[in-house]
C-alpha distance (Angstrom), angle and dihedral (degrees) to the residues before:
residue distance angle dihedral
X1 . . .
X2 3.52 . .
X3 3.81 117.6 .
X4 3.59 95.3 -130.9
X5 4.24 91.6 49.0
X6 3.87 91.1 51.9
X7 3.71 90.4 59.8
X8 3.59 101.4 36.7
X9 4.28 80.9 54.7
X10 3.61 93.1 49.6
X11 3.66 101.9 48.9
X12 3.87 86.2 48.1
X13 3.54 95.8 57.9
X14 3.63 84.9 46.9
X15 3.78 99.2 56.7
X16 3.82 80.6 37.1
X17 4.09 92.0 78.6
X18 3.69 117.8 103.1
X19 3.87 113.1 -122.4
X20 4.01 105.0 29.0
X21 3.64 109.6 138.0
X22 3.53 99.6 -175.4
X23 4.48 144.4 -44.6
X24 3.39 130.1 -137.4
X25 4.22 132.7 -165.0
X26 4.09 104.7 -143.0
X27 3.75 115.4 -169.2
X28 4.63 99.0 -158.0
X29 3.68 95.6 -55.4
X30 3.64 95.6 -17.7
X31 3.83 127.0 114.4
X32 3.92 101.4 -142.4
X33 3.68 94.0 165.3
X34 3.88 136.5 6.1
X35 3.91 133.3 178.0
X36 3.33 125.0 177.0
X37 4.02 115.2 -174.0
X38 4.00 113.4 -155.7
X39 3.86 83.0 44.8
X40 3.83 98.9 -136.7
X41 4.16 102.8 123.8
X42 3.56 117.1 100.0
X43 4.00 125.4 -144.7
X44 4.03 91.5 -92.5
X45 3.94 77.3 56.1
X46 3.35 103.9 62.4
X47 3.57 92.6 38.8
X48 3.66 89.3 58.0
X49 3.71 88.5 49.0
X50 3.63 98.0 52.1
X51 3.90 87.0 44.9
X52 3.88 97.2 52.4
X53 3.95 86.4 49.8
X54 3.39 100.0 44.5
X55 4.25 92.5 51.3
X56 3.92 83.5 52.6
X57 4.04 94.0 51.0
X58 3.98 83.2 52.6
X59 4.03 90.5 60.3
X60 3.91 103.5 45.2
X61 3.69 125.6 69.6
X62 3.60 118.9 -99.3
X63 3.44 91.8 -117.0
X64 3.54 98.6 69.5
X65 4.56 118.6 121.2
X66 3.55 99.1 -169.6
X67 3.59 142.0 1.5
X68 4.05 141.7 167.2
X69 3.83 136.6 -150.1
X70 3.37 141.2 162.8
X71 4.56 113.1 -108.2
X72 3.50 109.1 -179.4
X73 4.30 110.5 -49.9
X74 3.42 102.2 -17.5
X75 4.32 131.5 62.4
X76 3.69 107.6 -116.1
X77 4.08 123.9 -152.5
X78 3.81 124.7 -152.3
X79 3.37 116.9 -155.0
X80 4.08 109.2 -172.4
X81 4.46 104.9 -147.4
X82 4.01 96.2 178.9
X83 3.53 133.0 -18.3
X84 3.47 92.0 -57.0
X85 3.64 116.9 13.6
X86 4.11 111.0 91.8
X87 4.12 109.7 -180.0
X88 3.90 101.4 -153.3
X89 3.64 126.1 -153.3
X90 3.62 126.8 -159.7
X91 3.63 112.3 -156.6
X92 4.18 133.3 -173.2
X93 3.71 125.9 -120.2
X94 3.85 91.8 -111.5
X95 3.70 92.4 37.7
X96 3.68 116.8 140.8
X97 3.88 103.0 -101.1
X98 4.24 98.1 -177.8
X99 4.10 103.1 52.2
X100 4.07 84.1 44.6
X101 3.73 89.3 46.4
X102 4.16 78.2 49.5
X103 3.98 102.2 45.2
X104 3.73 104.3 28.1
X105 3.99 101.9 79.0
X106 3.82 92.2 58.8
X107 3.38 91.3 53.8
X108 3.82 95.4 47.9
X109 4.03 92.1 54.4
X110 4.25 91.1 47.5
X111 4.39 81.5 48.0
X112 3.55 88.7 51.1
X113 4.10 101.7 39.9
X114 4.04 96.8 33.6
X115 4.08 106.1 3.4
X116 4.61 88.3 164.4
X117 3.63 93.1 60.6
X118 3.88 87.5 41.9
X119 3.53 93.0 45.1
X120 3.84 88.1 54.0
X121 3.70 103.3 51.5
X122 4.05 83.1 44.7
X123 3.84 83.0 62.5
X124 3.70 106.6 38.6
X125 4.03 93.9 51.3
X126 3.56 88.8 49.0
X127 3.17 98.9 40.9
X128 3.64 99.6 88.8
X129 3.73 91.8 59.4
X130 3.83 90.6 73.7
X131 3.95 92.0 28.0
X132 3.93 90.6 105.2
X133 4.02 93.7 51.7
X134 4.10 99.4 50.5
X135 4.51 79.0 85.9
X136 4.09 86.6 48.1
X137 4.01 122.4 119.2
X138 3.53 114.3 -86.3
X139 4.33 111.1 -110.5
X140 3.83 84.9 -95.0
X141 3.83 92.4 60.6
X142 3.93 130.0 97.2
X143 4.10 113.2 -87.2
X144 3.54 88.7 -133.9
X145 3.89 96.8 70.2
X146 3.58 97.1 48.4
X147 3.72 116.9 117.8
X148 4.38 116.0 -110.6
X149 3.78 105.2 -115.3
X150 4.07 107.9 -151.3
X151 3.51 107.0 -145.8
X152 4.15 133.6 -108.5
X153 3.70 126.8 -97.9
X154 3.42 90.5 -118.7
X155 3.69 96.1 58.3
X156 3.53 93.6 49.6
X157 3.48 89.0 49.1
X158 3.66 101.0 53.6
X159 4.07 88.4 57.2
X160 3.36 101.3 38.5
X161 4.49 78.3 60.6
X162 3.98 81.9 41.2
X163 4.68 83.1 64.2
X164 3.47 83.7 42.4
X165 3.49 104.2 56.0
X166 3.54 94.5 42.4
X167 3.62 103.3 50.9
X168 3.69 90.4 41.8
X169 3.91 77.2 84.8
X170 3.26 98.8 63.7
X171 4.34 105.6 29.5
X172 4.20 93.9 27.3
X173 3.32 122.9 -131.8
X174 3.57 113.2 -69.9
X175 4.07 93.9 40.1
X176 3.98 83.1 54.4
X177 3.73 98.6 52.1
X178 3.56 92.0 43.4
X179 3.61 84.2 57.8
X180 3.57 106.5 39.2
X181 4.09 88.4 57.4
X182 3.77 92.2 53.5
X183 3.64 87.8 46.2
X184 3.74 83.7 59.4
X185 4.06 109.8 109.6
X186 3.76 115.7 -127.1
X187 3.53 88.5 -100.2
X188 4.01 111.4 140.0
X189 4.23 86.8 -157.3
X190 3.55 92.0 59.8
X191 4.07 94.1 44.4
X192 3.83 88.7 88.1
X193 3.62 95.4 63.9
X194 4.15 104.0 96.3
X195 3.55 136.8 179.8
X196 3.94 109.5 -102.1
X197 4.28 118.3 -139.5
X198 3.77 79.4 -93.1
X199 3.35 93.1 68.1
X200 4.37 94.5 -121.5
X201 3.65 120.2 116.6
X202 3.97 118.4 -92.2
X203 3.43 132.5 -163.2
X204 4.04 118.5 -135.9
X205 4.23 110.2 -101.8
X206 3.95 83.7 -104.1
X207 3.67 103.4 53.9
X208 4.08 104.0 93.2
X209 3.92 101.7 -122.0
X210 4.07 84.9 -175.5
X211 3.76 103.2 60.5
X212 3.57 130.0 89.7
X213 4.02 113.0 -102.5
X214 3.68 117.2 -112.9
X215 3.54 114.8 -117.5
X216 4.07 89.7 -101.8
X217 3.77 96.0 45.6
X218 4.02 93.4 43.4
X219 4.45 85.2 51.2
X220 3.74 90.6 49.6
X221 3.67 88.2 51.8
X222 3.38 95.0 47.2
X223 3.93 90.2 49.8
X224 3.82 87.5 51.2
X225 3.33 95.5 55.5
X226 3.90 92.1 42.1
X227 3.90 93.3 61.3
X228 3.97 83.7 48.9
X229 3.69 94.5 60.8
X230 3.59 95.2 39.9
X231 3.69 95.2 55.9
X232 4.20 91.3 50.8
X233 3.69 81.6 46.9
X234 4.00 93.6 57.5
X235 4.23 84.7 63.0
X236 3.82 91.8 29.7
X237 3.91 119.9 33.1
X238 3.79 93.9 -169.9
X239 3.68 94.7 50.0
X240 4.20 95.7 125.1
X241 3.37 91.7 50.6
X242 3.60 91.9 61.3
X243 3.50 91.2 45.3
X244 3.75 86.5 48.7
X245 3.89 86.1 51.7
X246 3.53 96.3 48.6
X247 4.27 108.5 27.0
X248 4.29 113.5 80.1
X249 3.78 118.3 -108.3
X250 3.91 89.4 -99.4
X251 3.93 90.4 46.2
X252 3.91 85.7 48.3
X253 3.82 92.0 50.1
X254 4.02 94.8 48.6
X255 4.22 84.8 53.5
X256 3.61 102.8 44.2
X257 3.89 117.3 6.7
X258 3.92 102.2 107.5
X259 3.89 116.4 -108.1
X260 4.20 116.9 -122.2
């Protein structure tokens, strides 16, 4: 096989995994490369990112492979290349752990033997994510004029298995399941989305989890999710305020911020 098909493969089945919020390539303290995927950090975010990673690099031995902490929301895995180089990996609580156990050594050993041509298919299937922004109002612009930006399938995704999770606590898991497939709307896009042997919502390998929703798609969603929370809330009345309690602001926004 071809050289450049191998990594083009591998880096798919790496963007491929449910619940990754974003990577980055860090030279010592140096950001060399950075992509976050539901697009909602700012420059003084990334900076802070870099920062917090860098001050963490400075207390572990150099010798270290592999190691995880918790930034912020989200569990974040170092994965040391050379001397210097660390690829970073910034995953979701509901992210699916097995297939990236499964598809994230290949793509270590291409990082480490050819890391530009990795770099660049990184960037060119991501790229479409934040395709729609590049005409967006500079930070110095009014908020009004900037564009609405309908969120991925993979974000929605990873909080709709957020609900799940939580009210799993109070319904168990098979009453939950039950329920969350006849909240389901009769939808036939959304019939490809299945429960994995982990019990979290997967979408089939040709669903896009990287493209924005359409308006449609992001509404069914929304309505799935809806009938989710409403059947928690028939055993527990105060179930969205937990979820308020325990979900991020942008989480909170993809649940219950109404769609135009």
């Amino acid at each position: 096989m071809r050289p450049g098909v191998t990594i083009s493969k591998t880096v798919q089945d790496f963007l491929n995994v449910a619940g990754i919020v974003g990577f980055a390539l860090m030279d010592g303290p140096q950001l060399d490369y950075f992509r976050h995927l539901n697009g909602t950090l700012q420059p003084q975010d990334k900076a802070l990112f870099a920062q917090n990673v860098a001050q963490v690099l400075e207390t572990i031995p150099t010798e270290f492979f592999e190691l995880e902490l918790q930034l912020q929301t989200h569990w974040t895995h170092l994965y040391r290349l050379d001397r210097s180089k660390v690829f970073v990996v910034w995953l979701g609580n509901a992210a699916d752990r097995q297939r990236y156990a499964s598809v994230l050594p290949p793509l270590l050993q291409v990082l480490k033997d050819i890391p530009g041509p990795v770099l660049d298919q990184l960037h060119a299937l991501t790229a479409e994510v934040a395709a729609p922004s590049l005409a967006a109002p500079s930070f110095a612009d009014p908020v009004e004029s900037e564009p609405v930006m309908l969120p991925t399938l993979h974000d929605v995704l990873q909080v709709m298995n957020q609900v799940i999770a939580a009210g799993v606590e109070y319904l168990g898991k098979r009453i939950l399941s039950n329920q969350v497939l006849m909240a389901r709307p009769h939808d036939i896009w959304l019939s490809p989305i299945t429960f994995d042997m982990q019990e979290y919502l997967v979408a089939s390998p040709q669903m896009s989890l990287h493209q924005p929703l359409t308006i449609e798609q992001y509404r069914s969603l929304k309505q799935w999710v809806d009938g989710i929370i409403q059947a928690v809330r028939r055993v527990i009345r105060d179930f969205r305020e937990i979820l308020e309690r325990q979900l991020s602001p942008f989480d909170q926004s993809l649940l219950f911020d109404p769609v135009a």
